[in-house]
C-alpha positions as CSV (number, residue, x, y, z in Angstrom):
1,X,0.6,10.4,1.6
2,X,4.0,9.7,2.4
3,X,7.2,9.0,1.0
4,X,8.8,6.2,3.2
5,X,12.2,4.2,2.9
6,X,12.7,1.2,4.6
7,X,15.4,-0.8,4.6
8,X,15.5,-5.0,5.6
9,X,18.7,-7.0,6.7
10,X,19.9,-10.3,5.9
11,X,17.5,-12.3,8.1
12,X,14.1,-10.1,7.0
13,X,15.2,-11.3,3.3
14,X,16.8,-14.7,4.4
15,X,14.7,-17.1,2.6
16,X,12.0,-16.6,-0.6
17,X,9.2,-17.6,2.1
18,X,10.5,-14.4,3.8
19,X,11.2,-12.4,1.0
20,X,7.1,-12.6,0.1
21,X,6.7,-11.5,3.8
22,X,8.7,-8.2,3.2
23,X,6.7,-8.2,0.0
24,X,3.3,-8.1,1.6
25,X,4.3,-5.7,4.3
26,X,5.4,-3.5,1.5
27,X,2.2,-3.9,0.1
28,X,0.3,-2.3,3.2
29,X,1.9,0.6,3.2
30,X,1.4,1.1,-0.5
31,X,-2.0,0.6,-0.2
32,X,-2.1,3.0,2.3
33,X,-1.1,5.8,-0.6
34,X,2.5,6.1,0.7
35,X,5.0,5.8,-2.0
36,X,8.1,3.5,-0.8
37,X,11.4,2.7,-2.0
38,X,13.3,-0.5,-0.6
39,X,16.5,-0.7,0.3
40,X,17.8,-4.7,0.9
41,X,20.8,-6.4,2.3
42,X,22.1,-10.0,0.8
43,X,20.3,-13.1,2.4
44,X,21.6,-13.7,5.7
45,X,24.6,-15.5,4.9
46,X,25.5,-15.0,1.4
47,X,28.0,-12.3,1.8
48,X,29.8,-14.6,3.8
49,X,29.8,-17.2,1.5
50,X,31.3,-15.4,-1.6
51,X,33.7,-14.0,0.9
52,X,34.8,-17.7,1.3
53,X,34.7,-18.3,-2.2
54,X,36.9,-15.4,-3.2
55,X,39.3,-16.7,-0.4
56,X,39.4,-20.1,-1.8
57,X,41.3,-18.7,-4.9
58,X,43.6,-16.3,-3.1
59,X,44.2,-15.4,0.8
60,X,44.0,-11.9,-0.1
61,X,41.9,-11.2,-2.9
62,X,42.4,-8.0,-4.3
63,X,39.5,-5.4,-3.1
64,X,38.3,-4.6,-6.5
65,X,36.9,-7.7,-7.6
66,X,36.0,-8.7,-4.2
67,X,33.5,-6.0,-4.6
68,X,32.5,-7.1,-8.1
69,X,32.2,-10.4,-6.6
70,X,29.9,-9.7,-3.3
71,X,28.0,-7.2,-4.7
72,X,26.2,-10.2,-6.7
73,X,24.4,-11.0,-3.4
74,X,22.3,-7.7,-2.9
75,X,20.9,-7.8,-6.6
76,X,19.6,-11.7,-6.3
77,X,17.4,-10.1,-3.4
78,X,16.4,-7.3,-5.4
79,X,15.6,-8.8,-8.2
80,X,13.2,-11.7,-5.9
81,X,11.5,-8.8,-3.6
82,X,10.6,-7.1,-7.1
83,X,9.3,-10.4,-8.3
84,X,7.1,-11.3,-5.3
85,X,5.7,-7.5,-4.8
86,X,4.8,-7.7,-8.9
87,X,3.3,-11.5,-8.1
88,X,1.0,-10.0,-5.7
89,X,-0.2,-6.8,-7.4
90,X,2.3,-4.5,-6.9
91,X,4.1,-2.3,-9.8
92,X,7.4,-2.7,-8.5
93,X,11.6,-2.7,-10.4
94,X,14.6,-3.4,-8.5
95,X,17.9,-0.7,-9.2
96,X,21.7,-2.2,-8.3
97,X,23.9,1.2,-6.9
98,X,25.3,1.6,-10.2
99,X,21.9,2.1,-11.8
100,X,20.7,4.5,-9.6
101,X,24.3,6.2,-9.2
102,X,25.0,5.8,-5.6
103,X,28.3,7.8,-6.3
104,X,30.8,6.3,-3.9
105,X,34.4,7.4,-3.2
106,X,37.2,4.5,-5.0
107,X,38.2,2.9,-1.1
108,X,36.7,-0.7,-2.4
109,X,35.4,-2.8,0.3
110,X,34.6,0.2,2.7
111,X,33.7,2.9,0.1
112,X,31.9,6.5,0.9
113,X,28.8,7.9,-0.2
114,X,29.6,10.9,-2.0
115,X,26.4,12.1,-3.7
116,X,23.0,10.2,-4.9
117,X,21.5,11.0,-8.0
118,X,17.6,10.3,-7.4
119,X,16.3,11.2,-10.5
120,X,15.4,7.5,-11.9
121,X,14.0,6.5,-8.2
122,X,11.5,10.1,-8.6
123,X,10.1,9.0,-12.2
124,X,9.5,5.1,-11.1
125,X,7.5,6.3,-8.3
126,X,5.8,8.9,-10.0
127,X,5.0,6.0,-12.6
128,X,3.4,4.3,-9.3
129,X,6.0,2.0,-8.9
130,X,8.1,0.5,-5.7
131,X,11.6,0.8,-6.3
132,X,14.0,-1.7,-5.0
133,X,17.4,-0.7,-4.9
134,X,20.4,-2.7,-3.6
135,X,22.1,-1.5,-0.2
136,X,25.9,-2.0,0.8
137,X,26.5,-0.8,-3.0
138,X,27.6,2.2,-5.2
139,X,30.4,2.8,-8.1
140,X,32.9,5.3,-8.4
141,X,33.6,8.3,-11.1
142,X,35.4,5.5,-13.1
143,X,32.1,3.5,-13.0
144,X,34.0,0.8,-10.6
145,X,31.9,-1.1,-8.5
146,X,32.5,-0.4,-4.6
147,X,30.7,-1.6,-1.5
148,X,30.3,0.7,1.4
149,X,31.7,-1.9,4.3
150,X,30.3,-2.8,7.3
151,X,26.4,-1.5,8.1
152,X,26.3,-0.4,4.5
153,X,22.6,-1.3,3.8
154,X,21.8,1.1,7.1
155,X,23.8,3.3,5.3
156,X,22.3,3.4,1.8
157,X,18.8,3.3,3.2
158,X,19.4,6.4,5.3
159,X,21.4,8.2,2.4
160,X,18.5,7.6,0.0
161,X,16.1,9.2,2.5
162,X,18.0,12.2,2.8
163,X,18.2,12.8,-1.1
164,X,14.7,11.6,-1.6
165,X,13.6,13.6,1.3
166,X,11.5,11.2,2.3
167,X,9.3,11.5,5.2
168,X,10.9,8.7,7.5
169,X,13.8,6.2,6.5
170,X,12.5,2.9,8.4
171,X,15.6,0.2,9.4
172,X,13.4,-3.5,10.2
173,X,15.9,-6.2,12.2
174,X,15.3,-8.6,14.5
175,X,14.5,-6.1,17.3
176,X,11.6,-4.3,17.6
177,X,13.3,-1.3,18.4
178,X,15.7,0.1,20.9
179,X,15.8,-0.9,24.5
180,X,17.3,0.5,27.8
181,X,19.8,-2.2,28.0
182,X,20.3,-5.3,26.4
183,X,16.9,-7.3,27.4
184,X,18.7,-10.5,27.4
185,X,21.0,-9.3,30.4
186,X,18.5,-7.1,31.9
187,X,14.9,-9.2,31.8
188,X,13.1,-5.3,33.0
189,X,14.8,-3.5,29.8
190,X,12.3,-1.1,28.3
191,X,12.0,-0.5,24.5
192,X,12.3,3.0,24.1
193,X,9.1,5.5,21.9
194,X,11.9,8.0,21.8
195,X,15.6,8.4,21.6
196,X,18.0,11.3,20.3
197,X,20.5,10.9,17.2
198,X,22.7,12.3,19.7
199,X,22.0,9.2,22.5
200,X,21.8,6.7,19.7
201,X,25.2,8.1,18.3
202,X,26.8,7.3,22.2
203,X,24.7,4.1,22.4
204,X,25.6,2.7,18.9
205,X,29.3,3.8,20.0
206,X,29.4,2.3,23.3
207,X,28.6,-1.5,22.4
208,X,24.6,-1.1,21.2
209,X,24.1,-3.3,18.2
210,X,20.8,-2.1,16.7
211,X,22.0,0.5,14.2
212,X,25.6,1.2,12.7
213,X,27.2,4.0,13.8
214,X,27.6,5.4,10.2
215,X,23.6,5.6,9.4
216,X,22.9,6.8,13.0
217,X,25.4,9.9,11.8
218,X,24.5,10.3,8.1
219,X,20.4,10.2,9.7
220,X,22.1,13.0,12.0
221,X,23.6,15.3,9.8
222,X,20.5,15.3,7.3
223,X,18.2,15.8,10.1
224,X,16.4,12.6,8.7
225,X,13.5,10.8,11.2
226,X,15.0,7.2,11.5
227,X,12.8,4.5,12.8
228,X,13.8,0.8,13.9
229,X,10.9,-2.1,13.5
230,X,10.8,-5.7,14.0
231,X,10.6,-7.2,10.7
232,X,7.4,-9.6,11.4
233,X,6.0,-8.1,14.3
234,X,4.0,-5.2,14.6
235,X,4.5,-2.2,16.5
236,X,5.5,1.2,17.1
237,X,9.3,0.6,17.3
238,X,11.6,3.2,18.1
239,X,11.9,6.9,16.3
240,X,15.1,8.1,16.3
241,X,14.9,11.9,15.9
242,X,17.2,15.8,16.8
243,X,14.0,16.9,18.9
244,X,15.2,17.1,22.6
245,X,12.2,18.9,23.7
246,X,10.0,15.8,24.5
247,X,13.0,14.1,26.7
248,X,12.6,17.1,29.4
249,X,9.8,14.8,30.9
250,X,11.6,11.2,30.0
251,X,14.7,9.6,32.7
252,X,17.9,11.3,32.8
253,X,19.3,8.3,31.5
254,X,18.0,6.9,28.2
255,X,20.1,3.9,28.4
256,X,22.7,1.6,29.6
257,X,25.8,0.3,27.2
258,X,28.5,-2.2,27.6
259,X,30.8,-3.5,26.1
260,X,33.1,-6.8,26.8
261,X,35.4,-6.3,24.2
262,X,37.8,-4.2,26.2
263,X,41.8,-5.0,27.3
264,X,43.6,-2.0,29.4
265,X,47.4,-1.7,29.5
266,X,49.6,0.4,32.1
267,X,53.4,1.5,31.1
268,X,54.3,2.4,35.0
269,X,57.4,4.6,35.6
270,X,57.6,7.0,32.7
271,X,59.6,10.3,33.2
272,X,57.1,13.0,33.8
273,X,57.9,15.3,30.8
274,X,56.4,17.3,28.1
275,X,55.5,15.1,25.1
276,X,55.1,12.0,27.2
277,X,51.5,11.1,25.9
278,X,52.3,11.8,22.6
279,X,55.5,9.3,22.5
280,X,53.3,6.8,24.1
281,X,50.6,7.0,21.7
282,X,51.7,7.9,18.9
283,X,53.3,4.4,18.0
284,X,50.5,2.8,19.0
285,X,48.0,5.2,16.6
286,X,50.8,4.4,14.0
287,X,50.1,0.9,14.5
288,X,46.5,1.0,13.5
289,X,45.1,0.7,17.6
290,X,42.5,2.9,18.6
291,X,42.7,4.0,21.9
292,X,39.1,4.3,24.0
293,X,39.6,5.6,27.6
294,X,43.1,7.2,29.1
295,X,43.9,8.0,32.7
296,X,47.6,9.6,33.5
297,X,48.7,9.7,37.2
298,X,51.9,11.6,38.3
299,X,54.1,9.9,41.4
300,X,55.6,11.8,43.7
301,X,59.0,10.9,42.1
302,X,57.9,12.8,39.0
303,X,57.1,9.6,36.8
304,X,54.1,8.9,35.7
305,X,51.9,5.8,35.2
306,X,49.7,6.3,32.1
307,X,46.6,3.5,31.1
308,X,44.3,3.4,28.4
309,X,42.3,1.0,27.1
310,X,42.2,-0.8,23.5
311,X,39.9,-3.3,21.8
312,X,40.4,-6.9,22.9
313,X,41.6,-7.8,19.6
314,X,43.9,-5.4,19.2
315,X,45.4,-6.0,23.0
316,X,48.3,-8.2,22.0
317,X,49.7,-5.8,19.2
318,X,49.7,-2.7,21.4
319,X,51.2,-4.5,24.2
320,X,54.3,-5.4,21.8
321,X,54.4,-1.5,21.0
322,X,54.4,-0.7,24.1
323,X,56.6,-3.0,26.0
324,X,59.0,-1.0,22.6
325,X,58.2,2.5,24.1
326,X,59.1,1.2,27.9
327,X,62.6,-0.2,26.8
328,X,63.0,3.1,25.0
329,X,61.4,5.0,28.3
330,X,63.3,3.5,30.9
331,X,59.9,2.9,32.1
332,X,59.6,0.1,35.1
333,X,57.0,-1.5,33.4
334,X,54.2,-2.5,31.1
335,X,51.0,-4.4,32.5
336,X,47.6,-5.6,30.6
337,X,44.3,-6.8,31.6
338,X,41.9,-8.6,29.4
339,X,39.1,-9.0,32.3
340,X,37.5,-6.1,32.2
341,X,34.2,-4.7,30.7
342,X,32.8,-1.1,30.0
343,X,29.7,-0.1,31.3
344,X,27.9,3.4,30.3
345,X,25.2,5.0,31.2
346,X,23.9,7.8,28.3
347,X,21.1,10.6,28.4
348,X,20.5,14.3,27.0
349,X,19.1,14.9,30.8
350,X,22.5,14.8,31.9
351,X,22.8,18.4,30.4
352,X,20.4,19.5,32.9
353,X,21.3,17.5,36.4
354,X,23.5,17.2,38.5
355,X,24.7,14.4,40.6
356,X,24.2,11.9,37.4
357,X,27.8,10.6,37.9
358,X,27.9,10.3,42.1
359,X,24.4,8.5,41.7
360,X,26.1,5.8,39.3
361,X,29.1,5.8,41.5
362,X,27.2,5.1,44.2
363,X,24.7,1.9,42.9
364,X,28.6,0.7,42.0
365,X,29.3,1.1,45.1
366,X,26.5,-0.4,47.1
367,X,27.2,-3.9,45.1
368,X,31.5,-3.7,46.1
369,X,32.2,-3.2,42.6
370,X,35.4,-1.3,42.2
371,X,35.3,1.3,39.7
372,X,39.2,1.6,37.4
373,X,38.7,3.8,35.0
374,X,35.8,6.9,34.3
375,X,35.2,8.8,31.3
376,X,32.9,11.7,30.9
377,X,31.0,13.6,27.9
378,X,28.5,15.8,28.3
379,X,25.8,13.4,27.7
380,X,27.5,10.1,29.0
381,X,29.1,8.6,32.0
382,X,31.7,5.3,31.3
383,X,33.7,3.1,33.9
384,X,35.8,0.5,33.2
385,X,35.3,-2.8,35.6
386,X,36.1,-6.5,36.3
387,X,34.3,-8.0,33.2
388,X,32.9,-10.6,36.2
389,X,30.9,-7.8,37.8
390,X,29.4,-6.8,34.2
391,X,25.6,-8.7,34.5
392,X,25.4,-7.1,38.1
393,X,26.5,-3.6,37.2
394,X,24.2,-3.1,34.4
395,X,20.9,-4.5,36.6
396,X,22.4,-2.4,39.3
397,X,22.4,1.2,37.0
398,X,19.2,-0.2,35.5
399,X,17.5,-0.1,38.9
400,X,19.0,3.4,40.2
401,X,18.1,5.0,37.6
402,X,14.8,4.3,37.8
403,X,14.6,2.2,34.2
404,X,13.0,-1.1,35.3
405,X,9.5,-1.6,33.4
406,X,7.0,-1.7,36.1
407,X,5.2,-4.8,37.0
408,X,3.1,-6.6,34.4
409,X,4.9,-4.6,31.8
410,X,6.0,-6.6,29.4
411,X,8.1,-5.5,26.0
């Protein structure tokens, strides 16, 4: 007998028809002897709309009620899932984040887990009952009602398994579970058994879409076993776990990431002096950019040309900064690029081979796809390129690392 959470999205609980679906999948595992506590997002869409309906009244509606206002949409799927387990047999009450005391920090709209008091979830389940809480929500010390931001269902669902100790935390999407690459661009892509928090954490990070980074690192730190299912298909999925030990055997590389949404920028002609990445970057920090990948070069003129890259959406703002700091330089100038892609390739095996990187360098190579930027980690390799050459780099590193599904294989 185990204790199990699992958590379902917006599209698992999108309509009542599918509600009853999550309902009688519940039901298995209950009849199984497991005890299970449900965590559930809004129906796909709903958030959305009382976004849009808050915004109708005022541009910028202030956070508080905003959270009041959208945490509405996880309770009418809590309440409904409770409804349809109870309509087919199953003891079962639904809990908002304030019932339970999903104790959040006051930042409304993107609000922090701070501790979980899982006192009321122990006696409902030791009364035989399936709890249903609501995910994406909490309330603060002064009994406030916050929402956690984006991924916050993933979130809750993983936070609940760590203070329930529960025996696996279960996240159902559309998927049914994580893949080498993106299937759609690479039709060979394998669905992983097995992956590391630590490769999930670099996948999730490096453009992967199947978990938020947040729950992949709260799963982490509380050394709880996360698994990703397809909602109405059965199957394995994928465990998400610390032990290494099994990988010795698997591909160096687990996986290959990319990511579109990239823009690089070059201020060109910089004096070469202490400090010089730190006035460079430090306006752009100040203006809320994030900075991914940085490559300094040093002329023979003692300048410097320094290049980083940003998020696409954020390119035109830190271009503005920056052509700022070149006036302010006396720097020659400031070039951008919003054509390129990053492609990465991640895997604990890394730790214990060499020639990972000259071997990704090289399948580049072989296709006349020029490499701009490279950024190492111990567990990850990442190269900036012409977005065009993205679909062909990723099939190419898919192939030379040896992560094609043999023939007749299919996921």
């Amino acid at each position: 007998m185990a204790l199990i959470v699992q958590k379902f999205g917006g599209t698992s609980v999108g309509s009542v028809e599918r509600i009853e679906r999550v309902a009688a999948k519940v039901k298995k595992f209950r009849d199984n002897g497991d005890d299970i506590v449900v965590v559930v997002s809004a129906m796909s869409g709903e958030t959305n709309r009382l976004i849009d309906l808050a915004k109708q009244i005022s541009e910028q509606p202030v956070a508080r009620e905003l959270d009041v206002m959208v945490s509405t949409g996880e309770q009418v799927t809590i309440a409904l899932l409770a409804m349809a387990l109870m309509k087919i047999g199953v003891p079962a009450v639904s809990y908002t984040g304030a019932q339970i005391r999903i104790l959040t920090d006051s930042a409304h709209t993107k609000a922090r887990i701070l501790q979980i008091d899982s006192q009321q979830i122990q006696k409902e389940l030791k009364a035989g009952r399936v709890v249903v809480v609501a995910g994406f929500q909490g309330v603060d010390e002064a009994g406030n009602i916050t929402t956690l931001g984006r991924g916050g269902s993933d979130t809750t669902g993983v936070a609940l398994a760590a203070a329930l100790k529960a025996d696996e935390c279960q996240i159902y999407t559309d998927v049914d579970g994580v893949y080498t690459t993106d299937p759609r661009v690479v039709t060979k892509a394998q669905r992983l058994d097995k992956i590391t928090f630590e490769e999930m954490l670099e996948m999730a990070s490096l453009g992967s879409k199947v978990l938020q980074i947040r729950a992949v690192e709260f799963a982490g730190k509380y050394s709880v076993p996360l698994r990703v299912l397809h909602s109405f298909q059965e199957g394995p999925g994928t465990l998400i776990t610390l032990d290494e030990e099994e990988s010795m055997e698997q591909p160096i590389i687990s996986g290959i990431a990319f990511n579109r949404d990239e823009a690089k920028l070059t201020i060109r002609g910089v004096p070469d002096t202490p400090g010089v990445a730190f006035k460079i970057l430090g306006p752009v920090s100040a203006a809320n950019v994030e900075v991914d990948m940085i490559v300094q070069n040093v002329a023979h003129d003692k300048t410097t040309d320094f290049t980083f890259t940003v998020h696409r959406n954020d390119y035109h703002n830190a271009l503005q900064v920056l052509e700022g700091i070149a006036r302010e330089m006396g720097a020659r100038e400031v070039i951008g690029d919003i054509d390129v892609a990053k492609v990465s390739i991640v895997g604990v095996g890394m730790r214990s081979h060499a020639g990972v990187a000259s071997r990704m360098f090289e399948a580049l190579a072989k296709e006349n796809i020029n490499i701009q930027m490279i950024s190492t980690s111990e567990i990850k390799v990442s190269v900036v390129i012409e977005e065009k050459y993205l679909e062909l780099a990723v099939r190419a590193l898919h192939t030379a690392f040896e992560l094609d599904a043999p023939a007749g294989k299919g996921e």
